[in-house]
C-alpha positions in Angstrom: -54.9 -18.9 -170.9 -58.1 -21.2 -169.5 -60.7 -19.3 -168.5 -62.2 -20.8 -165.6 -65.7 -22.6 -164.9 -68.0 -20.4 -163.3 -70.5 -21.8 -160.6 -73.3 -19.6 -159.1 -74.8 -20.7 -155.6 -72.6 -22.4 -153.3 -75.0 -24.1 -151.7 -73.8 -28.2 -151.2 -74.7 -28.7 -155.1 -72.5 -25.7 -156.0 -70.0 -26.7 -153.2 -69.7 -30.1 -154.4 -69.6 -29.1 -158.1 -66.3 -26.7 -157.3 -64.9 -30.1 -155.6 -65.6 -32.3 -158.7 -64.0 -29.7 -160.7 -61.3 -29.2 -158.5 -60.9 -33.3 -158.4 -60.7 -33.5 -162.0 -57.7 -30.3 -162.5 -60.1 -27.8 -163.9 -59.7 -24.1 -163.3 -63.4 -23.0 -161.5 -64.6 -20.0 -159.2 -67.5 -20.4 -157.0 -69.7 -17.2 -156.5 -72.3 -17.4 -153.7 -74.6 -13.5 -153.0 -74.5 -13.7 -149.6 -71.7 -13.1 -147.0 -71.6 -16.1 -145.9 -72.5 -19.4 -146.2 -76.0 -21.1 -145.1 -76.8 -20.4 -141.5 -80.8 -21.7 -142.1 -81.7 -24.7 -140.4 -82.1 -27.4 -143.7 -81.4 -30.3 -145.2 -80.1 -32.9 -143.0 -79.7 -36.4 -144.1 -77.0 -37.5 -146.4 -77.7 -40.9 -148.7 -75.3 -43.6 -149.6 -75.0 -42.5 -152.6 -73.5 -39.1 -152.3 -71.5 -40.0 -149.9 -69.4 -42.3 -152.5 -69.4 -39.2 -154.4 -68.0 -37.1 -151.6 -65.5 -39.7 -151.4 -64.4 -39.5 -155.2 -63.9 -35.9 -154.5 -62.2 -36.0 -151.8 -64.3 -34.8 -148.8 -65.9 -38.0 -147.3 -63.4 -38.6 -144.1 -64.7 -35.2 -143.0 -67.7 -35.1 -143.7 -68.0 -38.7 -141.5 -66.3 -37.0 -138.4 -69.2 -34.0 -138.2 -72.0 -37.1 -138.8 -73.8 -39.3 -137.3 -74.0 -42.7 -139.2 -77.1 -44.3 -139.5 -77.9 -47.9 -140.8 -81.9 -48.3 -140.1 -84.7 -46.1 -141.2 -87.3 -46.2 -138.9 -91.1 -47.1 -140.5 -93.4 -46.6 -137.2 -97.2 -46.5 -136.8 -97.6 -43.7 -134.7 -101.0 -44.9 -133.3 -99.5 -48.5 -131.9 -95.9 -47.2 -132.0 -95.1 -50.2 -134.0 -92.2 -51.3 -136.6 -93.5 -51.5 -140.4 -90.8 -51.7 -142.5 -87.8 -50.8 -141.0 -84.9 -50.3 -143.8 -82.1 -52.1 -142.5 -79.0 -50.3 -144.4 -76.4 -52.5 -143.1 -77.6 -55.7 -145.8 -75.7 -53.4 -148.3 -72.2 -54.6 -146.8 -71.0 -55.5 -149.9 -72.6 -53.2 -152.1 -70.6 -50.0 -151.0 -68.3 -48.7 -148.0 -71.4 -47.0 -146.9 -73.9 -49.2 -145.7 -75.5 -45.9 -144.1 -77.0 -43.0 -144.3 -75.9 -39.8 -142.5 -77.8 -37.0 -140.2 -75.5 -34.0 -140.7 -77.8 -30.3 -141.6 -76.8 -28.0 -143.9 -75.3 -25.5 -142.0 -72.6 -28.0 -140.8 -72.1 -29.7 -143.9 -71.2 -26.4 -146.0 -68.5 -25.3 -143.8 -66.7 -29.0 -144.3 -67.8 -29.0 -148.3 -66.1 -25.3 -148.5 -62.6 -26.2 -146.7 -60.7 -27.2 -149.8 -62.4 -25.0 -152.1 -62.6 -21.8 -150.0 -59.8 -20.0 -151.9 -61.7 -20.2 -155.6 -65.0 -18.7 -153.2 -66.1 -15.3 -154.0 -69.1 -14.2 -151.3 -71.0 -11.0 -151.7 -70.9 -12.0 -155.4 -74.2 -11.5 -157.1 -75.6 -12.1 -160.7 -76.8 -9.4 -162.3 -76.8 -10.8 -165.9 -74.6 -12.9 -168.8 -74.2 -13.1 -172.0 -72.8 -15.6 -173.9 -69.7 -15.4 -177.1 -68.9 -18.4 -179.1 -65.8 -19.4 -176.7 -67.1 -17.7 -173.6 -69.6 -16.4 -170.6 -69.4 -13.0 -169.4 -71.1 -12.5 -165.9 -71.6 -9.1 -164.9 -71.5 -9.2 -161.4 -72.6 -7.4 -158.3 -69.9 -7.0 -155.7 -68.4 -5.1 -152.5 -66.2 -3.0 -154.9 -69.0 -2.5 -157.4 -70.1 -4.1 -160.6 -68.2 -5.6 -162.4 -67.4 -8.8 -164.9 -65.9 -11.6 -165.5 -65.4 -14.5 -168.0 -65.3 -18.0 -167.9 -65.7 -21.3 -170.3 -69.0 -22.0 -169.1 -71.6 -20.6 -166.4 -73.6 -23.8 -164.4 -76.2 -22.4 -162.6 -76.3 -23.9 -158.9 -78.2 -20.4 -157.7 -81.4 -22.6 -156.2 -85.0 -22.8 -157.0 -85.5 -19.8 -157.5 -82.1 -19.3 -160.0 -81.1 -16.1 -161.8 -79.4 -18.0 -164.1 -82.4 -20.5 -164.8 -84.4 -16.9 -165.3 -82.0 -15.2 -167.4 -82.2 -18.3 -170.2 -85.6 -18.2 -170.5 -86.1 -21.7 -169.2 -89.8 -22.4 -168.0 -90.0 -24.9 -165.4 -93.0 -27.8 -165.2 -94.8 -29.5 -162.8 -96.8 -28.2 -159.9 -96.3 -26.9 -155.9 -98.3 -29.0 -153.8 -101.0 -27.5 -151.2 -99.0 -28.5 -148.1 -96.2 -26.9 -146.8 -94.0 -28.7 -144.3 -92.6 -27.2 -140.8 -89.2 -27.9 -139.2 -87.8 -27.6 -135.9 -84.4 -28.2 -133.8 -84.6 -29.0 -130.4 -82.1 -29.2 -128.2 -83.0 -31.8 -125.3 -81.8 -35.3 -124.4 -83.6 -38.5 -125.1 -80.6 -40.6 -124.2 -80.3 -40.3 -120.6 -82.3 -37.4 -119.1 -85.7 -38.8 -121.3 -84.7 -42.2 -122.6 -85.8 -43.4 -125.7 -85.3 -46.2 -128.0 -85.7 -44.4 -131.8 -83.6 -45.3 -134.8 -81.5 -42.1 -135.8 -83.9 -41.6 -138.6 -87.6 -42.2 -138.3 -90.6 -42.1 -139.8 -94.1 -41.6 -138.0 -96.6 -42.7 -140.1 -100.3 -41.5 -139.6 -103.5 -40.5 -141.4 -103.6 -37.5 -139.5 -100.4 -36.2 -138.9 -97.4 -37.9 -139.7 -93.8 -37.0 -138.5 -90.1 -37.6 -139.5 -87.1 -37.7 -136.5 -83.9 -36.9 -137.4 -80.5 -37.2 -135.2 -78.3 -34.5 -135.6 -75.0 -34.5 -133.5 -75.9 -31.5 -132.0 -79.5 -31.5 -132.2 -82.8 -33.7 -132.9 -84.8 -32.8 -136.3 -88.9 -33.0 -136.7 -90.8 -32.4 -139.6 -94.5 -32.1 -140.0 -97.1 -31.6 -142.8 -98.9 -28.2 -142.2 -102.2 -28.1 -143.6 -103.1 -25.5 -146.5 -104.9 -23.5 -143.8 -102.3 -22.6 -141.4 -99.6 -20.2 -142.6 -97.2 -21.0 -140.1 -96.8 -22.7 -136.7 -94.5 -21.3 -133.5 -91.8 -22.6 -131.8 -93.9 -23.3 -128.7 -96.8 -25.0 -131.0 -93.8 -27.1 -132.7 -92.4 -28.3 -129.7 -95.6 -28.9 -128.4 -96.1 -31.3 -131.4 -93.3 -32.7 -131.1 -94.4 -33.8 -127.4 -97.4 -35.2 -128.4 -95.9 -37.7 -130.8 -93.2 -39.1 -128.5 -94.2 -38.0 -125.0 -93.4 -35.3 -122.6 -89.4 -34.4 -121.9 -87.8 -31.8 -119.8 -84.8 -29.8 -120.7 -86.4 -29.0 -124.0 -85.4 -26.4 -126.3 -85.9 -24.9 -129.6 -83.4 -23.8 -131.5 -84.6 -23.3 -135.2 -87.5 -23.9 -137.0 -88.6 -22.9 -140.8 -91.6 -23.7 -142.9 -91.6 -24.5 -146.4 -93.6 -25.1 -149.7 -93.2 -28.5 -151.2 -92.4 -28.6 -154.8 -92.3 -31.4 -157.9 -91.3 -28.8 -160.8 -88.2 -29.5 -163.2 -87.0 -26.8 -165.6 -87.8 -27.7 -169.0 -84.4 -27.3 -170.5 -81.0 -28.2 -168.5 -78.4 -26.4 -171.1 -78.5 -23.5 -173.3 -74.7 -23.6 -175.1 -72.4 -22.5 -172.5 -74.7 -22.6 -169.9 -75.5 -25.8 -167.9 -78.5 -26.3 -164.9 -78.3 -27.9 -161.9 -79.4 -28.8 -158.5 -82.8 -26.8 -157.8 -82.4 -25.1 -160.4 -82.7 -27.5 -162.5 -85.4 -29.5 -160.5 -87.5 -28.9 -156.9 -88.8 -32.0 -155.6 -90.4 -32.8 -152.6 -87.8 -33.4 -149.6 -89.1 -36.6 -148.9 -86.4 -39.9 -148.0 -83.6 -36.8 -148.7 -84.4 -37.0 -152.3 -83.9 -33.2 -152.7 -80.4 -32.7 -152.1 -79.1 -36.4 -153.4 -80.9 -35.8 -156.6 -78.9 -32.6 -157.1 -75.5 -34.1 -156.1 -76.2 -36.7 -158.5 -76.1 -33.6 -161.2 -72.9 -32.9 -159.6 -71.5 -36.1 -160.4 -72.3 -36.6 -164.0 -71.4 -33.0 -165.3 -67.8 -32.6 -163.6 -66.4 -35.3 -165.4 -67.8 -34.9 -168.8 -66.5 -31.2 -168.4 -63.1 -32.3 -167.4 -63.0 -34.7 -170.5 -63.8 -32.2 -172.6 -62.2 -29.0 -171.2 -59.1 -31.5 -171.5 -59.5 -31.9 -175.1 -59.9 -36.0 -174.2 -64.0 -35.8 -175.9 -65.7 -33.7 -178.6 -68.3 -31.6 -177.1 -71.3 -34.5 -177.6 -70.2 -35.4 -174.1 -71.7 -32.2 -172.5 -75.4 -33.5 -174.2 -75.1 -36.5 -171.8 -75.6 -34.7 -168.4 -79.4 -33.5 -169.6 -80.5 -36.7 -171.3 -79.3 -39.1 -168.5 -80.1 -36.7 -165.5 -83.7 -35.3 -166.2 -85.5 -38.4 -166.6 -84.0 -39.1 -162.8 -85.4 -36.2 -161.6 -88.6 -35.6 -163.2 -89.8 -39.2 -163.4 -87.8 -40.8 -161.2 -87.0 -38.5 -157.7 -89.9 -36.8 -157.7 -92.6 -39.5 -158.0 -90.9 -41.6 -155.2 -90.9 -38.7 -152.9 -94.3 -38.3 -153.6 -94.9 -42.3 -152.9 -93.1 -41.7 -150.0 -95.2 -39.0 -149.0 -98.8 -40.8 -149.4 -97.2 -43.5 -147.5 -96.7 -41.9 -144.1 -99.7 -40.5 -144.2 -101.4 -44.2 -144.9 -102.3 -43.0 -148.0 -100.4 -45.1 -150.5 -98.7 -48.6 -150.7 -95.2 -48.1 -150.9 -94.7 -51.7 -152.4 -96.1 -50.4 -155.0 -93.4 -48.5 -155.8 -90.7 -50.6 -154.5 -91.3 -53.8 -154.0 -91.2 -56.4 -151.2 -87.3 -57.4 -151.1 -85.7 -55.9 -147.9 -82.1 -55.8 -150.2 -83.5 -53.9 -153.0 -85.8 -51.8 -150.6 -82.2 -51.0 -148.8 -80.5 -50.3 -151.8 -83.2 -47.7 -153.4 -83.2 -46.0 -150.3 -79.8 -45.6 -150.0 -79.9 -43.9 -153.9 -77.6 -47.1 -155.1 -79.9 -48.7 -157.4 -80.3 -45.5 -160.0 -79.5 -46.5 -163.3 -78.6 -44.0 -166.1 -79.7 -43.9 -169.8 -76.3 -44.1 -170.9 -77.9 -45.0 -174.6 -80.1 -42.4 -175.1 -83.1 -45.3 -175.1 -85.2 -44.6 -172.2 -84.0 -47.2 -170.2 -83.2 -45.6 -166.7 -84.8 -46.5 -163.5 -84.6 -45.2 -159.3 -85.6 -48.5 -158.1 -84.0 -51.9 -157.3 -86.5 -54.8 -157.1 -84.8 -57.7 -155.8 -81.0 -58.8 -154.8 -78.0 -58.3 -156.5 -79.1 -58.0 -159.8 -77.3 -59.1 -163.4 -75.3 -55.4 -164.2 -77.3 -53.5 -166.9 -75.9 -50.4 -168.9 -76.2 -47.5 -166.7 -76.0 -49.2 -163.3 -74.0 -48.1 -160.7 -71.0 -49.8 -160.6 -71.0 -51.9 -156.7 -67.8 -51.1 -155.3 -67.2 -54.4 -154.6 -63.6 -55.6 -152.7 -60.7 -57.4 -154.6 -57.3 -58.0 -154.3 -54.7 -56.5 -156.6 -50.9 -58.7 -157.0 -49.2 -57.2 -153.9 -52.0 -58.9 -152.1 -54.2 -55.3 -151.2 -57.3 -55.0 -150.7 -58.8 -52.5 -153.5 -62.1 -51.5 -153.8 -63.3 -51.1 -157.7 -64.6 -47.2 -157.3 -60.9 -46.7 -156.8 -60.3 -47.5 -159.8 -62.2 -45.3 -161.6 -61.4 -41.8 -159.8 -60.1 -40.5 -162.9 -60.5 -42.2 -165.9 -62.9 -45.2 -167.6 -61.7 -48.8 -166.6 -62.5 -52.0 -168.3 -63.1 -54.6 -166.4 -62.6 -58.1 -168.5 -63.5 -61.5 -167.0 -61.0 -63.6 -168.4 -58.8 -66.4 -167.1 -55.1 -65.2 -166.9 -53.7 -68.8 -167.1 -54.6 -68.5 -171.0 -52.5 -65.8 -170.7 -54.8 -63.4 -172.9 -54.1 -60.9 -174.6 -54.4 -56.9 -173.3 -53.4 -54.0 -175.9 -49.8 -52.9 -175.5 -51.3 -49.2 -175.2 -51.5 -47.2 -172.2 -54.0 -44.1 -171.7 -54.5 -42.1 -168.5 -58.1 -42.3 -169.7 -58.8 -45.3 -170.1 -57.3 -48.4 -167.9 -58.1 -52.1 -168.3 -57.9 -55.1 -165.7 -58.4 -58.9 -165.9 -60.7 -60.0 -163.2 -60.9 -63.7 -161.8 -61.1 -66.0 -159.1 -57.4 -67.1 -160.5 -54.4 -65.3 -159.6 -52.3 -64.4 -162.8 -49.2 -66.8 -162.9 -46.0 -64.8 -162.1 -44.6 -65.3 -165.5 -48.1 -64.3 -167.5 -46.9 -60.3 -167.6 -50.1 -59.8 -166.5 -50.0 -59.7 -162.7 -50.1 -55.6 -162.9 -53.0 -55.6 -164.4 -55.1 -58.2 -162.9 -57.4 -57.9 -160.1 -57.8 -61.4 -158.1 -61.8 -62.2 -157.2 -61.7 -64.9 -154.5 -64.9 -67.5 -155.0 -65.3 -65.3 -158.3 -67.7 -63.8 -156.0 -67.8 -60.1 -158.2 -68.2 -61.8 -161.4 -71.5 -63.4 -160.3 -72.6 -60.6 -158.6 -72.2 -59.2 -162.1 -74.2 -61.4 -164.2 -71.3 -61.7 -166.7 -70.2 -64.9 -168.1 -67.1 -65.8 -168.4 -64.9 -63.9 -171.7 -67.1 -60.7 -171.1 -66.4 -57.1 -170.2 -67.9 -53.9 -168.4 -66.7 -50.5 -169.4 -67.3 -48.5 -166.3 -67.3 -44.1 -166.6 -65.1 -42.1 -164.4 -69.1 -41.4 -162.6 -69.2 -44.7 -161.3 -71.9 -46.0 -163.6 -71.7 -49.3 -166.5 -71.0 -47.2 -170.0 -71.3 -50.9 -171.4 -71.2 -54.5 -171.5 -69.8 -56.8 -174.0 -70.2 -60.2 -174.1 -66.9 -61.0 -175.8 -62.9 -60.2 -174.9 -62.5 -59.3 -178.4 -64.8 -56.5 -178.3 -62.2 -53.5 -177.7 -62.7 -51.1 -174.8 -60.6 -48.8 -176.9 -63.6 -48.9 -179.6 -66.7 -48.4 -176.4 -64.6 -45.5 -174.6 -64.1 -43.6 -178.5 -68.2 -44.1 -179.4 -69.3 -42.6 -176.4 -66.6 -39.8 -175.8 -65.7 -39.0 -179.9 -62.3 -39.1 -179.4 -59.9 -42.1 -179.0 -58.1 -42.4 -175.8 -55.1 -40.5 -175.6 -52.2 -42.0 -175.1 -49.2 -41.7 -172.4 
């Protein structure tokens, strides 16, 4: 019998986790301590990024019907009511299927996350304590019935900032709470018709003073302020009040949720103890600046379900599972959290944000949007948050663009496609040589020629290739002709080689410890 993955907090980390494992064929229950799922007015904007992940796991389409799309971020002055720097999303056309961002809060996202999931989701559910065995996790549990225990393969810890699971390890977490504490409020009202006005979706108010961010909801509009060390805590009338003072009076106003909380850059100091695996804010709280809170955490999502699956499989020796820490907390200690910071010095004209990124409108898009991250897929330090110019050679630990090509039937595939459920190598070769691809065939591991040539109709290799009009992918690539990428199940480059001979079969086996198995 498998014993099942266990996953405490279903929050959207722990929701989207239960997805990724329920993508992959992996036998999971979610346990969240309340009775219900979140009801509390928080986060609301949904990057680029994630959304490809929501897609890999199956949820994007609904997700997209409860959103509202947005492709500018607003950069306004407050005091002339100018345009700075205006991210213009839709320049990453090519990039990814989701040139936008979304505006979607929390409390309407769970619900959608939870749908396929719902019948592995125990509520009322709390963690009392674990311990762990040499082929096991047994959480003792608080439920409706009374305590009581259950075991699973591993425990990942998606219980929040302030996690029983991240407690019961021992794990001390680093870094710092800032002084400031941030206020939030919904309003219901009408700036479309009733009191026009002309905002992006998603904007920010820069000032020294006080700066603001607007968010479009469906249902609502979203505005955040700093609240200054001295005040505790501001009412609904004083936030709405605010809120009129930045973009003018309105009628028909009215508030329908507000909270106040502290801002955070602290990252525990350890991300797995054996059996037991961190994740989300439990594993990191960083200041919710540009969305980075949340995206960061379903970044964690995304690398630790697959390397799970490989292993839980018996498809990689357990040096897979040391990935997730080594690649992930560099992201969110270094990389998240000091960009949200940036981000917050800049609105209140404190900082340069070119500083951080850059000046190139692409690459300023692309950060933004969480596309540019690159992993350390080598263990050699070399990871980075930020894109700083166009369509850059591929590196080791990109993300992958899920660029468009053409398969023999003539369809129209997109690359992420490809790599759903296993590694794919991608070699640029010309198929009128009629090269050579290994006669094995792995449901880990698939390989494809790619070229601006169709493959002849009597090369045996029209199955496999994937036709590049222009050869437009290869030199968005950077990769010379004769080359290959190795691209994870994630999304992201495991690794380039420069020469056809190079086996992916010899890649895939150095970085998962076992060969591919075969069909």
């Amino acid at each position: 019998m498998t014993l099942p993955v266990a996953i405490v907090g279903a929050g959207p980390v722990g929701l989207t986790t239960a997805l990724g494992l329920q993508r992959y064929g992996i036998p999971f229950v979610l346990f969240e301590d309340e009775d219900r799922l979140s009801t509390e007015t928080k986060a609301g904007t949904t990057l680029s990024r994630s959304l490809e992940i929501w897609r890999r796991f199956g949820v994007s389409t609904d997700i997209l019907k409860k959103s509202m799309r947005v492709d500018e971020i607003g950069d306004i002055d407050r005091q002339t009511g100018q345009s700075r720097h205006p991210v213009l999303l839709s320049t990453l056309d090519r990039e990814t299927r989701f040139p936008f961002v979304i505006n979607l809060p929390q409390q309407d996202m769970e619900p959608v996350l939870a749908g396929p999931v719902v019948d592995h989701l125990l509520l009322s559910h709390r963690l009392l304590r674990f311990e762990q065995t040499t082929t096991s996790v047994i959480l003792h549990m608080q439920t409706p019935e009374g305590e009581r225990q259950f075991e699973a393969s591993y425990l990942l810890g998606c219980d929040g900032g302030r996690s029983t699971v991240r407690d019961q390890l021992g794990v001390r977490v680093e870094g710092h709470s800032l002084p400031v504490k941030y206020s939030l409020v919904d309003l219901e009202m009408d700036l479309d018709i009733r009191n026009p006005r002309d905002y992006p979706y998603l904007a920010y108010f820069s000032d020294e003073t006080e700066w603001m961010i607007l968010v479009r909801h469906p249902h609502c509009w979203r505005f955040l302020f700093p609240l200054p060390p001295e005040k505790s805590e501001r009412s609904a009338d004083e936030l709405r009040d605010k809120v009129m003072r930045f973009i003018g009076d309105a009628s028909g106003v009215h508030v329908i949720g507000k909270v106040t909380y502290q801002v955070h850059h602290r990252v525990a100091s350890q991300w797995r103890r054996g059996r037991v695996f961190l994740m989300g804010d439990a594993a990191h709280l960083i200041t919710p600046m540009w969305a980075l809170g949340i995206n960061t955490g379903l970044l964690d999502c995304s690398n630790l379900t697959w390397r799970l699956a490989w292993f839980l499989r018996g498809w990689a020796g357990e040096q897979i599972l040391d990935g997730y820490e080594r690649e992930q907390k560099p992201v969110a200690l270094l990389g998240a959290g000091e960009m949200a910071e940036s981000a917050r010095l800049y609105v209140g004209k404190k900082g340069d944000i070119g500083e951080t990124l850059g000046s190139n409108a692409w690459a300023n898009a692309c950060t933004r949007a969480m596309l540019g991250v690159r992993l350390d897929v080598a263990g050699t330090g070399d990871w980075s948050m930020v894109m700083t110019r166009k369509e850059p050679a591929l590196r080791p630990g990109d993300r992958m663009p899920d660029w468009l090509l053409q398969d023999a039937d003539g369809q129209q595939i997109r690359i992420h496609d490809l790599t759903d459920n296993c590694f794919v190598a991608l070699h640029f070769v010309d198929p009128r040589r009629r090269p050579c691809l290994p006669a094995w065939s792995s449901p880990a591991l698939k390989q494809y020629l790619v070229s601006r040539w169709d493959a002849p109709h009597d090369s045996g290799l029209r199955e496999h290739a994937l036709f590049d009009p222009g050869g437009l992918f290869q030199t968005r690539s950077g990769c010379a002709l004769g080359s290959m990428i190795v691209v994870r199940p994630d999304e992201h480059i495991a690794a380039i080689a420069d020469s056809f001979a190079t086996a992916a079969e010899e890649i895939y086996t150095e970085i998962v410890g076992k060969a591919p198995v075969l069909q």
